[in-house]
C-alpha positions as CSV (number, residue, x, y, z in Angstrom):
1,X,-45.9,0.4,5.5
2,X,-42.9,-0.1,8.4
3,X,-40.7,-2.3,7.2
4,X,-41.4,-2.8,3.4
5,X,-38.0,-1.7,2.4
6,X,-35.7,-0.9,5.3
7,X,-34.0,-4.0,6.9
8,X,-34.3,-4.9,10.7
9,X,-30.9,-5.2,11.1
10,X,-27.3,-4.2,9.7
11,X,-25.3,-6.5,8.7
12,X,-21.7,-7.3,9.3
13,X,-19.1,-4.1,7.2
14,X,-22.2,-2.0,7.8
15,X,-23.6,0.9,9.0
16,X,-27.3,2.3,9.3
17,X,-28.0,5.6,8.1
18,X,-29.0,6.6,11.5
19,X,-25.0,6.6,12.8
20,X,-23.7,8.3,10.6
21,X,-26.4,11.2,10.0
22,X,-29.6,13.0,11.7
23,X,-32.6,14.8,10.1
24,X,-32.1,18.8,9.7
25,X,-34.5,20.4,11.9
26,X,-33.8,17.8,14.7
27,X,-30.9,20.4,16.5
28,X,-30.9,21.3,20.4
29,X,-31.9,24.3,21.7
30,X,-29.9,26.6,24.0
31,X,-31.8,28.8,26.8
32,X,-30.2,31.5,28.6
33,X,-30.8,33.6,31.7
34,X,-29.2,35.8,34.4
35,X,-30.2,34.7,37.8
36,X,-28.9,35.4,41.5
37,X,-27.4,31.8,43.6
38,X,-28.3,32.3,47.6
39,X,-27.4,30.5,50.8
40,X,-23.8,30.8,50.5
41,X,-21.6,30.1,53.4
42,X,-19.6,33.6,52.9
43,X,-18.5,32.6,49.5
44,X,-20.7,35.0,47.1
45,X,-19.5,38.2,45.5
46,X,-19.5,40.6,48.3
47,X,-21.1,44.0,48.5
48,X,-18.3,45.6,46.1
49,X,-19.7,43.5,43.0
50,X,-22.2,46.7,41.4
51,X,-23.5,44.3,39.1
52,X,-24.2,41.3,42.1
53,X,-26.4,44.2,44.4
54,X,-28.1,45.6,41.1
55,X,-30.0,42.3,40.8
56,X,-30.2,41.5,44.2
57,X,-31.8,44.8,44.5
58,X,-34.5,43.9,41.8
59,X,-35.1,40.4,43.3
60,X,-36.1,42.6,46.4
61,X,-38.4,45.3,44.5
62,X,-40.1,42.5,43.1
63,X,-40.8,40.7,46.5
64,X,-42.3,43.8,48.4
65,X,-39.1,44.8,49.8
66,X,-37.5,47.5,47.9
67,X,-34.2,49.3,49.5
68,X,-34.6,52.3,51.3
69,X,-32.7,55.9,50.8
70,X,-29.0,54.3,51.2
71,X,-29.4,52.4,48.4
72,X,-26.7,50.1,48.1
73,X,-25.4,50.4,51.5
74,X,-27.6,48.5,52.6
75,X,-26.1,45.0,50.9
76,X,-22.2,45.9,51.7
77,X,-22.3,42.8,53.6
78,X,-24.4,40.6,50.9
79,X,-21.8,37.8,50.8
80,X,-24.0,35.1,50.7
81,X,-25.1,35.8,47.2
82,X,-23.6,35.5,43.4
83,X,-24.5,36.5,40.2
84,X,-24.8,33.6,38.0
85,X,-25.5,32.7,34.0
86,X,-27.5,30.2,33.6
87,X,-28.2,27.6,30.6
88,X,-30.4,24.9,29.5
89,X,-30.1,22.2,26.6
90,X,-33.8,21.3,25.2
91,X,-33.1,18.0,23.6
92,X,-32.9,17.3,19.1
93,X,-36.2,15.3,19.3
94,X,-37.6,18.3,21.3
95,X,-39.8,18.6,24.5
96,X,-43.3,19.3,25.7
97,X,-44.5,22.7,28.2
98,X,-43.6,20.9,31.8
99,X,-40.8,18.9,30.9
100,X,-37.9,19.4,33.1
101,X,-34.0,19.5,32.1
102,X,-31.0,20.1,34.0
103,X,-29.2,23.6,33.7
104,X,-25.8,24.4,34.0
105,X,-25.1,27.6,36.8
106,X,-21.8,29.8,36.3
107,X,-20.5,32.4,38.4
108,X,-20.1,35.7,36.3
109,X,-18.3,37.8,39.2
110,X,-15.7,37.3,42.3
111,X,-17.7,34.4,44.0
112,X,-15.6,32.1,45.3
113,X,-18.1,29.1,45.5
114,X,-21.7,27.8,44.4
115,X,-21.1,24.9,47.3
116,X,-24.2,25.0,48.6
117,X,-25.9,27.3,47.4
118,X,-29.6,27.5,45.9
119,X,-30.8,29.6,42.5
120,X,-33.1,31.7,43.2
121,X,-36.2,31.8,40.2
122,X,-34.9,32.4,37.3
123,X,-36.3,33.0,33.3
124,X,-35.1,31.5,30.7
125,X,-35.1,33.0,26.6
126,X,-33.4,32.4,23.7
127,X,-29.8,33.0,22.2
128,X,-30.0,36.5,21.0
129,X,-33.4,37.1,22.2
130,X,-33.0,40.6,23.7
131,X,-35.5,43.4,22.5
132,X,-38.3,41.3,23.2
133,X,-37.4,38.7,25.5
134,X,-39.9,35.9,25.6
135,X,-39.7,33.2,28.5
136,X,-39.5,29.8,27.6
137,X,-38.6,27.9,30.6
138,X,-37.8,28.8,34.3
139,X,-35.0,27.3,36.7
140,X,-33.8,27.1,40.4
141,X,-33.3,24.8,42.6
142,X,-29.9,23.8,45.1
143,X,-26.7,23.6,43.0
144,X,-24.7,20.3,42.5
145,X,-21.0,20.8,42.0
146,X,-19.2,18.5,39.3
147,X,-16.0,19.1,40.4
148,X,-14.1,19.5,43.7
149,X,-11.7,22.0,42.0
150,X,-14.0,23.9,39.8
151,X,-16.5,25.5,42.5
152,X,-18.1,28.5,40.7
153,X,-20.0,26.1,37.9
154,X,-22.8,23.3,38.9
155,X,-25.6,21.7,38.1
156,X,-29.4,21.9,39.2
157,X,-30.7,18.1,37.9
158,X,-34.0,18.7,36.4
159,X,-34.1,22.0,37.8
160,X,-35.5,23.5,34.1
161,X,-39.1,23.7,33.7
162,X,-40.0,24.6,30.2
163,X,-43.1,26.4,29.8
164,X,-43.5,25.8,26.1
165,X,-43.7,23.3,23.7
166,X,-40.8,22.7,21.3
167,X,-41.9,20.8,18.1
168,X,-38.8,20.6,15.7
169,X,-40.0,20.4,12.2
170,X,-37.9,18.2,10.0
171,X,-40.2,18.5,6.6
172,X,-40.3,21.1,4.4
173,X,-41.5,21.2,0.7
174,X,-42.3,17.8,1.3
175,X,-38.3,16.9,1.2
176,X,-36.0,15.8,4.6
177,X,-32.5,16.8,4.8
178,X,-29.8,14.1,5.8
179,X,-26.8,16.2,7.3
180,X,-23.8,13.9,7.8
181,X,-22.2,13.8,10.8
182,X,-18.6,15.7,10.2
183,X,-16.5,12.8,11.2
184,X,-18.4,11.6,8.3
185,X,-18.8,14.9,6.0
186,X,-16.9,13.7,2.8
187,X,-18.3,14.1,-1.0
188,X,-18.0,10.2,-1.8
189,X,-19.9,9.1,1.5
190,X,-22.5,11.9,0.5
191,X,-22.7,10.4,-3.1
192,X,-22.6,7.0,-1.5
193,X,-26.0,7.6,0.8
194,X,-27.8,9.6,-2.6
195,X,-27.6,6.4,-4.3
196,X,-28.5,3.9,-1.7
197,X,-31.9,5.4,-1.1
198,X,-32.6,6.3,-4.7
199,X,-32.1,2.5,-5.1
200,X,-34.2,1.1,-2.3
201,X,-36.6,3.8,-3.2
202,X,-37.0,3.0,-7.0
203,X,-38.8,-0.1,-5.6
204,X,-41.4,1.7,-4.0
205,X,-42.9,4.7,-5.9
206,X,-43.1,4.6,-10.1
207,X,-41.7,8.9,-10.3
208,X,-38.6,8.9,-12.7
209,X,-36.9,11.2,-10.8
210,X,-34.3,10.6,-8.9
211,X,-35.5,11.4,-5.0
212,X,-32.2,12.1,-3.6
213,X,-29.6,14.2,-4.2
214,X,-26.5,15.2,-2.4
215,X,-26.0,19.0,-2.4
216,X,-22.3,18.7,-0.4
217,X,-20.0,17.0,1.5
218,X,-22.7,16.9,4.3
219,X,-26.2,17.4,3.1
220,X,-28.6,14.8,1.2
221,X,-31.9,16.3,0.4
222,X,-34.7,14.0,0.0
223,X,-38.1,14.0,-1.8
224,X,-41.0,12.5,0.4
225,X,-42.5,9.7,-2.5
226,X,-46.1,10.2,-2.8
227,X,-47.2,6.7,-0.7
228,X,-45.0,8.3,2.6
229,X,-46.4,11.8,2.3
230,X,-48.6,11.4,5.0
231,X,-46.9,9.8,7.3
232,X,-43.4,11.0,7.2
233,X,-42.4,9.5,10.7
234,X,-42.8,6.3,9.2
235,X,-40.5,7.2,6.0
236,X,-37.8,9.1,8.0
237,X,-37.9,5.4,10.7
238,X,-37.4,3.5,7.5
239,X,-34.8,5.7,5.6
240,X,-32.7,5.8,8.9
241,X,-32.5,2.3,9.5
242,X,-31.2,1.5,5.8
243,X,-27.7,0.4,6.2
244,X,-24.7,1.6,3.8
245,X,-20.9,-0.2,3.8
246,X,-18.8,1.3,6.5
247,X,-17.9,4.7,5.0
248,X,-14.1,5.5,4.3
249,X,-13.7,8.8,4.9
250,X,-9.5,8.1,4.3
251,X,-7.3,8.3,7.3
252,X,-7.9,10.6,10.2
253,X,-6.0,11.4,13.6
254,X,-7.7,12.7,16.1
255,X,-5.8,14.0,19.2
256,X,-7.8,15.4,22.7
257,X,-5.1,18.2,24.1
258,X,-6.5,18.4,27.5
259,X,-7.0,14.3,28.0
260,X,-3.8,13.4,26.3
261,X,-5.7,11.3,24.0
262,X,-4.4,10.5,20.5
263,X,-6.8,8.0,18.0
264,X,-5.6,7.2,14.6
265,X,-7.9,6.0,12.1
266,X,-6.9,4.2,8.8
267,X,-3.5,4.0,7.3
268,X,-2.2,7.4,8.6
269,X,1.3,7.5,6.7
270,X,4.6,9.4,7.1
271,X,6.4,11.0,4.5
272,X,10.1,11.0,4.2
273,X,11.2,13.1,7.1
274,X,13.4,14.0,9.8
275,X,12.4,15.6,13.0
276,X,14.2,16.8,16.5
277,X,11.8,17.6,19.1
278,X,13.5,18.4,22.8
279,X,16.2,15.2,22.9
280,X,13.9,13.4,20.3
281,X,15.2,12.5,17.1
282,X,12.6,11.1,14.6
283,X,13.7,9.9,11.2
284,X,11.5,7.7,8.3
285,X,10.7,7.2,4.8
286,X,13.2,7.5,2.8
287,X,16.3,10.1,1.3
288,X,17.9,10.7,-2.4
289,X,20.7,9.6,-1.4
290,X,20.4,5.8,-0.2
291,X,23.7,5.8,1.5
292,X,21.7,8.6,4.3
293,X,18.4,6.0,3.7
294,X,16.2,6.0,6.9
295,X,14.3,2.8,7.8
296,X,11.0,2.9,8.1
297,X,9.3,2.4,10.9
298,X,7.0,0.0,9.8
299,X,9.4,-2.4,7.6
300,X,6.0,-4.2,6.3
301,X,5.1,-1.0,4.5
302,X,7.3,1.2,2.4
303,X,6.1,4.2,3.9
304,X,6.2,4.5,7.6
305,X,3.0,4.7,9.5
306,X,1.6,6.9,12.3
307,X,0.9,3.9,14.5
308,X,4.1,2.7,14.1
309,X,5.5,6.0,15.3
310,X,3.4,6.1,18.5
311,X,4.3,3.1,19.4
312,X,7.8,3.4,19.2
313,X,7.8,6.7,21.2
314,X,5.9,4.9,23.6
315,X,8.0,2.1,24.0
316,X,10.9,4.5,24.8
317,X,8.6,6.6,27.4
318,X,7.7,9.8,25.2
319,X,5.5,11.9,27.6
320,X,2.1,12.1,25.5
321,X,2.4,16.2,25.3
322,X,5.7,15.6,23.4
323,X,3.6,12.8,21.0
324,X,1.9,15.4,20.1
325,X,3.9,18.2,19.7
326,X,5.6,15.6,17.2
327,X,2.6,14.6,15.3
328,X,1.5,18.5,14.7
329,X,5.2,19.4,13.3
330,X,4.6,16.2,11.1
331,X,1.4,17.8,9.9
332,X,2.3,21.3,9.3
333,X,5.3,20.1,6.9
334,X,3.0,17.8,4.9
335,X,4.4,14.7,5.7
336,X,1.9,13.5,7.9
337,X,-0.7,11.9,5.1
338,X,-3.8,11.6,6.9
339,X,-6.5,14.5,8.2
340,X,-5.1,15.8,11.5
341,X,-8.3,16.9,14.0
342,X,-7.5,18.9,17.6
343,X,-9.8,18.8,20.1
C-alpha cells in the first residue's frame, strides 16, 4: 500500500511530518562504564589517586597478577594510567548485537592527558543500572583527542561493540505517538498535524472515529486503521512523509552563549523602552508624552524590531556579549515580544 495517500514530495510553504516530529519509542540510548586509559606518556593520575590504583588493582586480580603484601605501594609510580568514564550513544532507529559505535572517554581524577593513550576493556550498562548490572556493550581501543586544549576527554571511533540487540518499539495498543520536536511544541501546530492526518486518513479506512488526536503541545497519538495493522512500517513511512504548511510557532530568538550566536525568528518586536547597558544607550517604541517620543528603529513598522536592533548595534561595533546582555534585559522587562531561548 506505499504511497496510496502520502505524497512523494513536499511542496513549496511546506513541511513533511518527518521534520518537524519522530515516533515515541524511537529515543537513543546512553551506556555507561568505569574503565582504566593506559600507555600514558607520564600524564595519568599518579600513585596518590586511591580511586585510580583501586581499579588498576582489580584489572590485575583479574589477569593473574594480583598485588602482593604491600598492597598499594606497589603502584606509587603508576603514572601511566587514568581512571576514566566512559559513554556510548546507541542510535533512535536502534542497533543489532556486533554493531560498533564510537564512545566518548573522560578523565574522572588528576590526569593530565588521554594523548595517547589506549582503554583498556571496558563494560558497558545502562543509566541507573546498579544492583544488577547487566553488560550491554564493551569498549577500548586508542583514544582520539577532539581538542588540542581539552586533553582529558577523547574519542575511540567505533570502539563500542554492543553485545545485544536494541529493538525500539514504537507501537503500542495498536496506536504511534507523534512527539513534536520542541522548537516545534506549540498547541496550534499539535492541532494542525491531528487534523491533517485524520483528513488524509478519512480516505482510507470507513471507522467514524477520529484516528488522531493531540494530547498536548507535543504529543499526537495515533490509531493504526485496520488495512495498516500489519504492517505498521509501511503506515508510520507514509504518515511521516505527509507534508503540513510551514508551522508558525510565533516569533522566537535563539541565542548560543558560548558561540556568540544570536538567530531571530519571525517578527521579534520591542516594546516601548529605554535601556543603558555599559556606554550603551538603547531607546524605541514610543512614550506618553510625544515631545520625549523615541523613533523606532524600524521606521517601516510602528513597533521597533529585534532585527532592527542587532543590526544597528552591529553597525556601531557592539561586542556580541554586550548584544546579548541587551536582548536578556529586554526580555526580563517584557518588552521583548517574542520567545527568548539560551543555549
Amino acid at each position: 500500500m506505499a504511497g496510496l495517500w502520502a505524497p512523494a514530495l513536499p511542496a513549496e510553504g511546506r513541511t513533511q511530518l518527518k521534520t518537524i516530529c519522530r515516533v515515541k519509542g524511537q529515543e537513543e540510548n546512553t551506556l555507561q562504564g568505569m574503565g582504566i586509559v593506559v600507555g600514558l606518556k607520564g600524564t595519568g593520575d599518579g600513585g596518590s589517586s586511591l580511586p585510580m590504583v583501586r581499579a588498576l588493582a582489580q584489572v590485575m586480580q583479574h589477569l593473574g597478577s594480583p598485588m602482593g603484601k604491600t598492597g598499594p605501594v606497589e603502584l606509587k609510580d603508576a603514572k601511566n594510567v587514568a581512571l576514566v568514564i566512559v559513554t556510548a550513544t546507541v542510535p533512535a532507529q536502534g542497533a543489532r548485537q556486533g554493531d560498533k559505535v564510537d564512545c566518548t572517554v573522560s578523565s574522572v581524577a588528576s590526569a593530565k592527558s588521554l594523548s595517547g593513550g589506549r582503554l583498556f576493556i571496558t563494560y558497558l550498562v545502562g543509566p541507573g543500572d546498579t544492583k544488577n548490572p547487566r553488560v550491554y556493550a564493551t569498549a577500548e581501543g586508542p583514544i582520539t583527542l577532539d581538542s588540542t586544549t581539552q586533553t582529558t576527554t577523547g574519542r575511540i571511533y567505533g570502539g563500542c561493540r554492543l553485545e545485544e540487540d536494541f529493538f525500539n518499539v514504537f507501537v503500542k495498543d495498536g496506536k504511534i505517538t507523534l512527539v513534536l520536536d520542541r522548537n516545534y511544541a506549540d498547541f496550534q501546530v499539535a492541532a494542525e498535524v491531528a487534523d491533517l492526518i485524520n483528513k488524509t486518513l478519512a480516505r482510507v479506512q470507513s471507522e467514524s472515529a477520529a484516528p488522531a488526536k493531540a494530547l498536548d503541545p507535543c504529543n499526537i497519538e495515533v490509531l493504526i486503521p485496520r488495512p495498516y495493522q500489519t504492517d505498521p512500517v509501511d503506515f508510520v513511512s507514509q504518515l511521516l512523509g505527509l507534508t503540513i504548511p510551514d508551522p508558525q510557532t510565533g516569533a522566537r530568538v535563539v541565542i548560543n552563549e558560548r558561540a556568540g550566536g544570536i538567530v531571530i525568528r519571525g517578527d521579534a518586536e520591542i516594546g516601548p523602552v529605554a535601556v543603558t547597558h555599559k556606554n550603551i544607550v538603547v531607546e524605541a517604541g514610543s512614550t506618553t508624552n510625544a515631545a520625549a517620543r523615541f523613533v523606532p528603529l524600524d521606521p517601516k513598522n510602528e513597533a521597533a524590531t529585534l532585527k532592527s536592533l542587532v543590526e544597528a548595534l552591529n553597525a556601531v561595533r557592539v561586542p556580541n556579549e554586550d548584544i546579548i546582555e541587551i536582548i536578556k534585559l529586554l526580555q526580563r522587562t517584557g518588552s521583548l515580544r517574542a520567545q527568548l531561548i539560551i543555549e
